[in-house]
N, C-alpha and C positions, 0 to 999 in steps of 0.2 A: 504493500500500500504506500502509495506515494504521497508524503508528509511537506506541506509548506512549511519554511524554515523563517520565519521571521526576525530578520536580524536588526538588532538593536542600532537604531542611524542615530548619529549624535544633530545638534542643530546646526545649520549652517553659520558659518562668524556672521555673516550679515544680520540672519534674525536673531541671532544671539544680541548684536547689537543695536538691530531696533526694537527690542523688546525692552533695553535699557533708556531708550529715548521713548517709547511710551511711559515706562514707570515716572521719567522724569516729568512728563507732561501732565499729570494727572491732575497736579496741584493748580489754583487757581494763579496766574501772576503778577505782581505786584508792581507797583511804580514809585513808593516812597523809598529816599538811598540810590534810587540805580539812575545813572547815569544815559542820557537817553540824547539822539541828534537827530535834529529834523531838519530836512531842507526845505527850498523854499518857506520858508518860517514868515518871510518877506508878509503875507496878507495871506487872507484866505483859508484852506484848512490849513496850511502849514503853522498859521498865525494860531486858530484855534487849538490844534493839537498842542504846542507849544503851551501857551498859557495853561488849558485843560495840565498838562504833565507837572507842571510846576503845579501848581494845585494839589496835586497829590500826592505833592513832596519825591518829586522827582527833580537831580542837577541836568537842566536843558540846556545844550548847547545847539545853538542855529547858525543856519545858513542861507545865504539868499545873495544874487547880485546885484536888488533893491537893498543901497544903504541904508535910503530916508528910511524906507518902512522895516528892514530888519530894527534899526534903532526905534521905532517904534513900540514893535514886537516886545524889545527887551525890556523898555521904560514901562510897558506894562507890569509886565512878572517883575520886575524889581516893586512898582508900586504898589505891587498884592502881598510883596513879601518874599516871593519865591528866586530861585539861585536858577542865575542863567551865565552865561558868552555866549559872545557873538561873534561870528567869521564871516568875512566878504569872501565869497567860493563860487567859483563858477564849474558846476559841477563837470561838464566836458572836457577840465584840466583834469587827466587821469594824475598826475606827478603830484597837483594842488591836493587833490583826495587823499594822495597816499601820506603827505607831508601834514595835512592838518590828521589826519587819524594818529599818527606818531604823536604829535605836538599832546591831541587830546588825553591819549592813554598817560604819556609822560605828565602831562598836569594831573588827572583822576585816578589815575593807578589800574583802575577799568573802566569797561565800554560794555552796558548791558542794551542798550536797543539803539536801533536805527528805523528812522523814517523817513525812507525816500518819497517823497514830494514833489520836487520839484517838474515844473510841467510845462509845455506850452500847447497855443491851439494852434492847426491851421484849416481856413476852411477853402477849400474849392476843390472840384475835381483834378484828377491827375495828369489829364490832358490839356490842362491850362494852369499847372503848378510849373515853379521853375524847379530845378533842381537842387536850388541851394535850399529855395522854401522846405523840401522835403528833406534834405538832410539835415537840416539846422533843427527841426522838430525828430527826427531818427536821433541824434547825436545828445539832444537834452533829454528827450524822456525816455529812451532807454538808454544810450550810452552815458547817462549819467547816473541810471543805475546798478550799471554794471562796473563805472567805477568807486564809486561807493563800498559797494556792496565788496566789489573784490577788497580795497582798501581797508575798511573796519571788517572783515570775515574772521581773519587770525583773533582777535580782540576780543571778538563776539564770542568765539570758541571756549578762550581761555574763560572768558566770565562765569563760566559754566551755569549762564543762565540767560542764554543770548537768545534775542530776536529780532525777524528783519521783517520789516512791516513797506509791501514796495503798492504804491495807488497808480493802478490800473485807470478803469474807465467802464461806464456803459457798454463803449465803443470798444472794448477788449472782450466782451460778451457776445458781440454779433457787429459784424460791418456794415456802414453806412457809406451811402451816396453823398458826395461831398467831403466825405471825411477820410478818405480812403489813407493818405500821411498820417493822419493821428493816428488813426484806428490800426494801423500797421505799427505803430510806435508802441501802442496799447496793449496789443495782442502780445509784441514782443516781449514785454515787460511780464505778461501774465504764461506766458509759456518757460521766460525765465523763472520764477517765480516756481512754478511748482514743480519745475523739475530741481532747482533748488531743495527746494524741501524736502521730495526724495533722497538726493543727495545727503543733506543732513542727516535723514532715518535710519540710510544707509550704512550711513559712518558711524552710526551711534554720536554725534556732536550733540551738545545739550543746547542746539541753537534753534528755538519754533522759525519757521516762513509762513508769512499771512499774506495774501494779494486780496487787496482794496476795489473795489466796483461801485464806486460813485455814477446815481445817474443827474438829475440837475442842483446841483449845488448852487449856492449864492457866492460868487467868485467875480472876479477881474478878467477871467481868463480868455473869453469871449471878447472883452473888451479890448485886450492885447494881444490878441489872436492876428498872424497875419494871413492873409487872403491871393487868393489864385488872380490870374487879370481879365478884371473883369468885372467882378464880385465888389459888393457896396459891403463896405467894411462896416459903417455904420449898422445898414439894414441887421448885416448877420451879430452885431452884439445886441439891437434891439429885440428879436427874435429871441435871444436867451435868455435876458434881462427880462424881460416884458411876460413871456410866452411858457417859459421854461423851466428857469428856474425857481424852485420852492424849495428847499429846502437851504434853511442855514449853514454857514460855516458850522458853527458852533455845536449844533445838534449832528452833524457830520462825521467832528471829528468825537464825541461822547460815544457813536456806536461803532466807530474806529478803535475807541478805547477798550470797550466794552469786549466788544472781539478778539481784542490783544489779551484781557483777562482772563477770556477764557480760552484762550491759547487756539485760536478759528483758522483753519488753514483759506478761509474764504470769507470775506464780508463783503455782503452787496448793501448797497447806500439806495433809499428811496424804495415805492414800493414798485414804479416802472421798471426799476433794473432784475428785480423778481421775478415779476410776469412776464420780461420779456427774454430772461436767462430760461423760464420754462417753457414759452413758447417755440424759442430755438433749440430747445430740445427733442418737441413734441417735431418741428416740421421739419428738420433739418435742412437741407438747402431751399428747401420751398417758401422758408421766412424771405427770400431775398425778393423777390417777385413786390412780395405786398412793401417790404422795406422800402423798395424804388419809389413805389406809389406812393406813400407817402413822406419822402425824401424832397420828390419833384414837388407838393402839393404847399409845403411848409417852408420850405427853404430858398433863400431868392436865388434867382438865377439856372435852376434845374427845372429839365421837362423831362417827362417820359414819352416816347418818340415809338419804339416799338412793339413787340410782345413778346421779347425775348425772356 
C-alpha cells in the first residue's frame, strides 16, 4: 500500500518575515515624539497635514518652494505651540533630498514618517501639451517622490517605526480626458507606492506605505495648474473652485491622519473617489467611454467627436 509521506517544509524567509511586519503593524500609530516631513507644506493639504501633526505632538519639519507660504505654514505651528523647521526644497533636486535627509537625521537623531505632497496640475490634452509641460508635472509628482522616498528610506528603516505616506489622486484611480500628464504622474506615484509596500513586507522592514486618493479638495492647485495651448487657464481653475471642489484642506488631511493610525495601505478622500474606485472596478475598461462623455461635457475646450 502506497503511503503519502508528508514532509515537514519549514516557512519561506520571506513569510517568515512578513509575518514579522504584520505583528509589527497590529498596533495603532502614533504621532506625539516622532519626527515627521511633509512636503509641499507651502498651502493646502500639505499646510493642513503639517499643522494637524504638530497638534499631536509631533516634530514637523516642511518643505515647499513657496517661501512666503512655507513661513506661513510655520508661524502657525509655532503660534499653536507646536515644534517645526522649515527647508526651501525643490523636491526634483535628487542630491537636495538626499543632503536635507542627512542634515534632518543629524539634527533629530531619527526620521519616523514622510509625507510626500508635493504636486502640481496640468490640464489639457496631450496632443496640444508641450513636452516640457508634461515632464515638468512627471519630474515633481513622481520624481519627486521617488527622490524623497529613496532619500529618507535608510532612516525610515532604522526608526523601526517608519512610514511613507505618498498622495496620489482621483486621477491615479481611473484616467481622464484632459488630464492625461497628471493622471500619468498619479498613477505613477500609486503603482510606486504599492509595490513599495510589498517590498517593505517582503523584507520584513518595520516601514507601513499608504497611497492617498484625494478626489476634490479645496486647494490652489487648479489655480496654479499650467495648461495645454489653447485652454483658458482661468475657465479651468473656475471649474474646480466653483464646481468641484468640496471638501476642505483640513478635513482632508484629518482622514489622511486617521488612515496613517490605522496603518491603511489605501485612503481614498471624498465620497466620489469611492464610487468611482468601484465603478472602475465593476466596468473595467468600459468606464472610459462614459468618462469621455463626461470629460467633453464639463470641461472647456473638449468635445466628443466619435464612438470610439
Amino acid at each position: 500500500m502506497n503511503r503519502r509521506v508528508h514532509a515537514a517544509v519549514p516557512a519561506s524567509p520571506l513569510l517568515r518575515r512578513g509575518s514579522l511586519n504584520r505583528r509589527f503593524s497590529a498596533s495603532p500609530a502614533t504621532f506625539a515624539g516622532k519626527v515627521t516631513v511633509v512636503t509641499g507644506a507651502g498651502s493646502g493639504i500639505g499646510r493642513a497635514l503639517a499643522t494637524n501633526l504638530a497638534k499631536e505632538g509631533a516634530t514637523v519639519a516642511i518643505t515647499d518652494v513657496d517661501e512666503a507660504g512655507l513661513a506661513e505654514t510655520a508661524d502657525l505651528i509655532r503660534a499653536a505651540g507646536g515644534s517645526v523647521t522649515s527647508h526651501r526644497l525643490d523636491v526634483t533636486d535628487d542630491l537636495g533630498a538626499v543632503t536635507y535627509a542627512e542634515e534632518l537625521h543629524a539634527r533629530f537623531g531619527a526620521v519616523h514618517q514622510l509625507y510626500n505632497n508635493a504636486g502640481v496640475e496640468h490640464h489639457g490634452d496631450l496632443e496640444h501639451s508641450d513636452l516640457s509641460q508634461i515632464r515638468r508635472v512627471m519630474d515633481i509628482n513622481y520624481g519627486g517622490v521617488v527622490n524623497l522616498t529613496k532619500a529618507f528610506l535608510p532612516y525610515l528603516i532604522e526608526s523601526g517605526d517608519g512610514h511613507i505616506i505618498n498622495v496620489s489622486s482621483l486621477f491615479g484611480l481611473l484616467g481622464m480626458a484632459g488630464q492625461s500628464a497628471y493622471s500619468a504622474s498619479k498613477f505613477a506615484v500609486r503603482g510606486l507606492t504599492e509595490s513599495l509596500r510589498q517590498e517593505m513586507l517582503a523584507a520584513g522592514h518595520p516601514v507601513q506605505v499608504t497611497c492617498v486618493h484625494p478626489s476634490s479638495v479645496k486647494t490652489a492647485i487648479a489655480r496654479n495648474s499650467s495648461v495645454a495651448a489653447g485652454e483658458d487657464a482661468a475657465a479651468v481653475a473656475a471649474l474646480y473652485d466653483d464646481k468641484l471642489a468640496r471638501i476642505s484642506s483640513d478635513r482632508a488631511a484629518q482622514i489622511i491622519l486617521r488612515g496613517v493610525r490605522r496603518r491603511r495601505p489605501r485612503v481614498l478622500i471624498g465620497t466620489d473617489a469611492y464610487a468611482l474606485d468601484i465603478l472602475v472596478r465593476l466596468l473595467g475598461p468600459a468606464y472610459q467611454r462614459g468618462a469621455a462623455a463626461l470629460a467633453a461635457r464639463v470641461q472647456p475646450g473638449l468635445t466628443l467627436k466619435d464612438g470610439r
